[in-house]
C-alpha positions as a Python dict, from the first residue, in 0.01 Angstrom:
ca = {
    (1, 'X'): (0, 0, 0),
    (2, 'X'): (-150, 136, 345),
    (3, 'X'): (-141, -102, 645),
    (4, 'X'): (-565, -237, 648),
    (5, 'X'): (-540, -99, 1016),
    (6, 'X'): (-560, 285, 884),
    (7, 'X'): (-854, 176, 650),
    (8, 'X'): (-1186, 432, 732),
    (9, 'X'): (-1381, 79, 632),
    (10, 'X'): (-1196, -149, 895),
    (11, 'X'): (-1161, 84, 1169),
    (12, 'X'): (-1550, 159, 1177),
    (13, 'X'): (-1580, -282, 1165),
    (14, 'X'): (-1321, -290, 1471),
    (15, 'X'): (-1569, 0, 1641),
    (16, 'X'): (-1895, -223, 1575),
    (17, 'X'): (-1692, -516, 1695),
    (18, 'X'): (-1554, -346, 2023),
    (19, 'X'): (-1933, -254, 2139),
    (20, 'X'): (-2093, -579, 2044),
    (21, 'X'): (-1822, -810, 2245),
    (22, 'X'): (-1726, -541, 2519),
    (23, 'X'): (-1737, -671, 2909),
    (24, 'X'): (-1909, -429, 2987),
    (25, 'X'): (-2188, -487, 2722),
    (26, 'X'): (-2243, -817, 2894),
    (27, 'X'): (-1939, -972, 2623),
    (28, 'X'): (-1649, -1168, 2791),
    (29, 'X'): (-1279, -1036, 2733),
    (30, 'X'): (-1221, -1405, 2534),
    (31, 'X'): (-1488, -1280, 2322),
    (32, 'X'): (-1379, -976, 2256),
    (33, 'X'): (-1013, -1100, 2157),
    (34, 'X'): (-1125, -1364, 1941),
    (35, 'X'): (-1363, -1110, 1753),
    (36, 'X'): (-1120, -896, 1684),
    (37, 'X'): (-842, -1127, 1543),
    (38, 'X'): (-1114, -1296, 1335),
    (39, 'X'): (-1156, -948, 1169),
    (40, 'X'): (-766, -892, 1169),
    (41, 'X'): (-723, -1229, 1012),
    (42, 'X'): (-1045, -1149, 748),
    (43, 'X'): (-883, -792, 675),
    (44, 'X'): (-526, -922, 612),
    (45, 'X'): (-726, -1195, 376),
    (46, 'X'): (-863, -901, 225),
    (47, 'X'): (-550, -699, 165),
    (48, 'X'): (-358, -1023, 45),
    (49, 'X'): (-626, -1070, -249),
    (50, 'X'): (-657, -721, -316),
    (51, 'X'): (-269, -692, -339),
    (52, 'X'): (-302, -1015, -611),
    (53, 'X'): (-589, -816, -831),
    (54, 'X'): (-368, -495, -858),
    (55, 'X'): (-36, -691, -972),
    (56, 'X'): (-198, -959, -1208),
    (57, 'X'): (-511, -781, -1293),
    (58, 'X'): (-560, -793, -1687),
    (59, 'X'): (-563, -495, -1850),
    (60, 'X'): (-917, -448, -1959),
    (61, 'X'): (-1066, -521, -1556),
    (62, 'X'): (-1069, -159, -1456),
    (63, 'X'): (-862, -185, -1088),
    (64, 'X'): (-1173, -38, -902),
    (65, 'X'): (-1432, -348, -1050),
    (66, 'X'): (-1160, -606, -980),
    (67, 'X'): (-1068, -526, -620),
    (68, 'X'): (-1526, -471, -577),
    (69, 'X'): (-1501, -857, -762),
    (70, 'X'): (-1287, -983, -552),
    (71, 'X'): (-1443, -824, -195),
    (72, 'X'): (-1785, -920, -299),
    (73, 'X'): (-1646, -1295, -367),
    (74, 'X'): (-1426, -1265, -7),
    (75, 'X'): (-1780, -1175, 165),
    (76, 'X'): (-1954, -1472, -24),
    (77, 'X'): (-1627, -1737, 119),
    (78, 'X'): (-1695, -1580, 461),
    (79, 'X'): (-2082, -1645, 492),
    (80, 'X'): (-2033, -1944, 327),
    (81, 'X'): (-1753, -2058, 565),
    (82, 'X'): (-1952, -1939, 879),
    (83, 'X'): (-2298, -2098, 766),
    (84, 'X'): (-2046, -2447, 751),
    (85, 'X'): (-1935, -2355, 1093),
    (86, 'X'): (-2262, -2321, 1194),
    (87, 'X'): (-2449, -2622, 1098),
    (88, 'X'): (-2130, -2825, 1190),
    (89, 'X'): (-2193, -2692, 1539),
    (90, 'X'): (-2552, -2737, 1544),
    (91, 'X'): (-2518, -3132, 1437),
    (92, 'X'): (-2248, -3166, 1756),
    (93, 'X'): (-2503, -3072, 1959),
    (94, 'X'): (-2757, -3334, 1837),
    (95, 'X'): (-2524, -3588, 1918),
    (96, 'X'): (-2566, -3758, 1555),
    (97, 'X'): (-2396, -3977, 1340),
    (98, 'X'): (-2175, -3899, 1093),
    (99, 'X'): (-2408, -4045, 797),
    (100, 'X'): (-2677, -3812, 883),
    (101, 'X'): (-2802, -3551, 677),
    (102, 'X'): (-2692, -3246, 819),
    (103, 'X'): (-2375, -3382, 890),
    (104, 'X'): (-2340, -3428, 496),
    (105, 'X'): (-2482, -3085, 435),
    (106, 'X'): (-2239, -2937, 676),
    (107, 'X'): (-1976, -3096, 534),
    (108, 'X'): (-2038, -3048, 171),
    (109, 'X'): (-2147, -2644, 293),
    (110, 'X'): (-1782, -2649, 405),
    (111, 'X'): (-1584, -2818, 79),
    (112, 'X'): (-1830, -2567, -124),
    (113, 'X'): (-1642, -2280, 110),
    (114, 'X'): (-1327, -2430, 39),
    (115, 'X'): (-1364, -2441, -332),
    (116, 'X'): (-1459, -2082, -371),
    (117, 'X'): (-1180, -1972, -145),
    (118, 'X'): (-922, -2160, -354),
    (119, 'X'): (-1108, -1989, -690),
    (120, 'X'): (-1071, -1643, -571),
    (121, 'X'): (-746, -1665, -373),
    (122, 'X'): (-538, -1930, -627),
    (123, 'X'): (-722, -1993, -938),
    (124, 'X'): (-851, -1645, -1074),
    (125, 'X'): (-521, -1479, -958),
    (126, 'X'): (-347, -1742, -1130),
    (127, 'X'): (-598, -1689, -1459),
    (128, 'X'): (-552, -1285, -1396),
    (129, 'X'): (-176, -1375, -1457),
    (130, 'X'): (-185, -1567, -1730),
    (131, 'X'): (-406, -1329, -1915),
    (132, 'X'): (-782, -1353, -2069),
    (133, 'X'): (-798, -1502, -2423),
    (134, 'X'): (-1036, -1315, -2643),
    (135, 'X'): (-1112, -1617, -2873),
    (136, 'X'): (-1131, -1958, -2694),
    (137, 'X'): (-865, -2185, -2813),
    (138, 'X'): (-1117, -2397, -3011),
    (139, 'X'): (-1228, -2146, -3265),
    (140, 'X'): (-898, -2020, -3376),
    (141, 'X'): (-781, -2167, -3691),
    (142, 'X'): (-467, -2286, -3834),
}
């Protein structure tokens, strides 16, 4: 498999990235490095759980719909994990305590994140390898 760094789809993302964060675009150079290892770090996420679909995929998941499953559920994680990161933020800034009820939000926003990231980067690879049943395990009979 290809290195995510010749990808058409990243390299146009690292583009878009460059001119938002650029100095000279009124972006800092801190910016602009942390903006583009974020996306390194989300690509290599990417190619890590499309490299699981392709090896444990089952065999009636055409390759195309599992790798589009498992991008669209990657995207989901990532606005997930950044709206977390965001209203954690936003709470810091009010100064409030911890019982508070964006604090909880935040917080249960971020295990929420951290339970889908586990399903689609441990548990489904982990079901794709053990194989899909056709009848559950209840209805077959002895």
């Amino acid at each position: 498999m290809r290195d995510f760094r010749s990808e058409p789809e990243y390299l146009a993302e690292r583009r878009k990235v460059i001119r938002d964060n650029h100095p000279d675009r009124g972006g800092s150079d801190a910016q602009l490095i942390k903006a583009l290892a974020d996306l390194d770090e989300q690509w290599s996420r990417r190619l890590t759980l499309r490299r699981q679909v392709r090896e444990h995929r089952p065999p009636f998941i055409s390759e195309d719909t599992a790798v589009q499953a498992a991008d669209a559920a990657g995207a989901y994680v990532d606005r997930i994990s950044a709206a977390a990161q965001n209203l954690r933020e936003r709470t810091a800034r009010m100064d409030l305590t911890p019982s508070s009820l964006p604090e909880r939000l935040a917080k249960r926003a971020g295990r929420l994140a951290g339970t889908i990231r586990h399903t689609v980067t441990e548990r489904l690879p982990h079901e794709f390898r053990q194989g899909y049943r056709q009848d559950p395990p209840s209805s077959q009979k002895d």
